[in-house]
N, C-alpha and C positions, 0 to 999 in steps of 0.2 A: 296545332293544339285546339283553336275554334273547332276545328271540321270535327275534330274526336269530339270533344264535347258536343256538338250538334247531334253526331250519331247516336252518344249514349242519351241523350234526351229524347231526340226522336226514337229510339229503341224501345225504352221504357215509358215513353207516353201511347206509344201503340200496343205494348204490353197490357197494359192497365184496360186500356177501351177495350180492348179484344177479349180480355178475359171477363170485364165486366158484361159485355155484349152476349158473350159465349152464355153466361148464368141467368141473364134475364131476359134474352130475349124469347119471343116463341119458337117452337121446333122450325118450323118453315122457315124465319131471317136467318135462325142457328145455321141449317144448312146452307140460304145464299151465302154466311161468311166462311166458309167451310169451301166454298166453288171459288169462291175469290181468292183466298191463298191458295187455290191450285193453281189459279191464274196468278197468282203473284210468283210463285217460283219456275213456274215456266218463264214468265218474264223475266226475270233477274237472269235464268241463263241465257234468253236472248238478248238480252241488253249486253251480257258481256262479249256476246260475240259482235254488236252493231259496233262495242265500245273500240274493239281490237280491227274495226273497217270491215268487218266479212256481213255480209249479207245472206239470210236462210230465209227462204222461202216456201218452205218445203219440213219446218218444224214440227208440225203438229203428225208428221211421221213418228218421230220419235216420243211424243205422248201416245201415241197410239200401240209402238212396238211397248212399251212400259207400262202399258196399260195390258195389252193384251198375254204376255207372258205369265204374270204372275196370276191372271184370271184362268186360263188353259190350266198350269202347272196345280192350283190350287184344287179347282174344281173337277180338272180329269185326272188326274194323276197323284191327288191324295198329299202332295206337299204343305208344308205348314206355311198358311198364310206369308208371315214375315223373310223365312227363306226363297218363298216364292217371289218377293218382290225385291229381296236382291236381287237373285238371278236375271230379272229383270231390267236392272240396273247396270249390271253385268254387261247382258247382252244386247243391250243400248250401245253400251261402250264400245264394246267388240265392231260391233256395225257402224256406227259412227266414226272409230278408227280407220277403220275399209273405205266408206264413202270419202271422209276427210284426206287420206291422203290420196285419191285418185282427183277431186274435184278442188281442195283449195288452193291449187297454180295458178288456177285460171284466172284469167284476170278479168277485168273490164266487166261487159254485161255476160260474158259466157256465164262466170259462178252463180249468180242469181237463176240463171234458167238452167244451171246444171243442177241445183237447188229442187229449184221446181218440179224436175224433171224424178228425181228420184224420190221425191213427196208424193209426185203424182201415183209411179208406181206400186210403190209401197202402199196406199190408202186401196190402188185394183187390187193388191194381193190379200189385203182384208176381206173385201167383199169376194172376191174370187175362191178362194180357201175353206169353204164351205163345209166340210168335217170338223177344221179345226180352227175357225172362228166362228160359226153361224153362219156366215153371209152376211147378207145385208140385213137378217132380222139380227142377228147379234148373239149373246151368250146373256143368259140369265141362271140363276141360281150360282152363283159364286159365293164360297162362302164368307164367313164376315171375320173381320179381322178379330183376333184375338190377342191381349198382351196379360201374360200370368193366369191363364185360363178365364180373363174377363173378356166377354164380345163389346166391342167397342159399337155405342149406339149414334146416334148422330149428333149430340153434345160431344163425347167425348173422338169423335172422328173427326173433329172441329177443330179441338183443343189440342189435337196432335198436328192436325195439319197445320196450326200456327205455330206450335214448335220448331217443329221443322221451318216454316217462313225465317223464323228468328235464328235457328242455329245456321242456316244458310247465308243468311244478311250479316250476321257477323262473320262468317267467313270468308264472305264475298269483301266486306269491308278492307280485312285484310290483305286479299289476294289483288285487290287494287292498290294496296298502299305499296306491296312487297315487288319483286321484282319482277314474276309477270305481268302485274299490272301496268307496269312502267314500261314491258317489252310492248306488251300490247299497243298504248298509246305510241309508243315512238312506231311501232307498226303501222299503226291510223296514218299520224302527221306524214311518214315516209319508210316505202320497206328497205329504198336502198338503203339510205341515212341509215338506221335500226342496224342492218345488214353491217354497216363501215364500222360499228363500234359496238359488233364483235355477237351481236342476235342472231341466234339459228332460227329464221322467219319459218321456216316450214314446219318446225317444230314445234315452236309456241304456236302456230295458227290450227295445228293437230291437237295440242293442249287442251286451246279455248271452245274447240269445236267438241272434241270429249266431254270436256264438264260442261257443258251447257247442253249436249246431250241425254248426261247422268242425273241433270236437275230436272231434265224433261220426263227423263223415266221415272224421275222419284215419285213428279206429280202426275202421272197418269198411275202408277199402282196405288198413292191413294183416291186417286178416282174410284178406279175399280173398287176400292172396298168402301170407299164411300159409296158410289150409288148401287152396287153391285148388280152391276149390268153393265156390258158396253158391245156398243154399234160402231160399225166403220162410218157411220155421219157426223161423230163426236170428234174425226181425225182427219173429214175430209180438207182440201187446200183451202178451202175457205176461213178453218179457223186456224190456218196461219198467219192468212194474212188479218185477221183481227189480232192475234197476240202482235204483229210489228204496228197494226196503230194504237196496242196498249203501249209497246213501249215505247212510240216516241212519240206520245201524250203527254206517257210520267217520264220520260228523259232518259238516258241512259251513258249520260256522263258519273251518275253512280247510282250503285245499288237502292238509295233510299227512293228515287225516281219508277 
């Protein structure tokens, strides 16, 4: 009952600054908090997966595949912004499914550099793919998101991306409290244990690796239409491994971390 109460205060106390921040600050801090809840939901999906014992190192693949779809789809092929970034979402999914159940068996140090290894790839195939990302100069002219025929400007690409932070954290809230949450942690402490009372480990570790994928894509499509522009430098492994020492900075025993 504390912890709920703790959540809704700290919910709503970051509500209030955010929005207030959002209205007065200048354009330039507007948009650093705008880059910050990108990084904040990228985090939250990886912290779920540090939370559930899997280790990604090789993350900032999947802001990048979520980033780059609804950028291509919108700009070459004439789709509507917002369906373009599901589909992105999508096929985050779909790929991450594939990866995850080929690679989370493994155990020990294999998964970390099975991780890495297909992080790695995926960021050559950005820069390599040169018709249909740019290369390494990138994609520029994307167009800008629109909701009810408004283009969203950098106040209000702000003020979406912190919704999204917020309908995420409450979700996530929950899905720690519910029964994957709980599959996850007994997966941490021990997979036999988990296993002996009655958890399909391969499954829930397929799960956790999905939505923390799906969060990844969410926050690289509003990349894209926030800065409307993306480069394969924005994806390489390096800023993987900056999102694993945001998260275990801010923690990842739960979402408010």
């Amino acid at each position: 009952m504390i912890q709920m109460k703790l959540e809704k205060f700290s919910f709503a106390a970051v509500v209030a600054a955010v929005a207030a921040l959002i209205v007065v600050l200048p354009t330039y801090y507007v948009g650093l908090l705008a880059l910050a809840g990108i990084n904040a939901l990228l985090c939250m999906g990886l912290a779920f997966l540090l939370a559930a014992g899997q280790l990604s190192l090789g993350h900032a693949a999947f802001f990048g595949v979520g980033a780059y779809v609804p950028a291509i789809l919108a700009r070459d092929h004439g789709f509507a912004p917002l369906l373009a970034m599901l589909l992105g979402v999508v096929a985050c999914m779909a790929m991450a499914y594939v990866i995850g159940r080929i690679t989370l068996r493994l155990r020990g140090h294999y998964l970390p550099l099975a991780t890495l290894a297909w992080g790695i790839v995926i960021y050559v195939c950005f820069v390599a793919a040169i018709e249909l990302t740019g290369g390494a100069s990138g994609m520029s002219d994307i167009p800008a998101l629109s909701i009810f025929g408004l283009d969203m400007g950098t106040r209000e690409m702000s003020a979406l991306v912190w919704v999204a932070v917020g309908l995420v954290f409450v979700a996530l809230c929950r899905i720690y409290r519910g029964r994957l949450g709980r599959s996850a942690r007994a997966i941490k402490a021990s997979p036999m244990m988990a296993a002996a009372f009655g958890v399909d480990v391969a499954a829930v570790k397929v799960k956790i690796f999905v939505l923390s994928a799906a969060l990844a894509a969410l926050a690289g499509g509003l990349y894209t239409y926030y800065m409307r522009f993306v480069s394969p430098s924005s994806f390489a492994i390096g800023e993987s491994f900056n999102l694993l020492i945001m998260v275990v900075l801010g923690g990842f025993v739960h979402p408010l971390g």
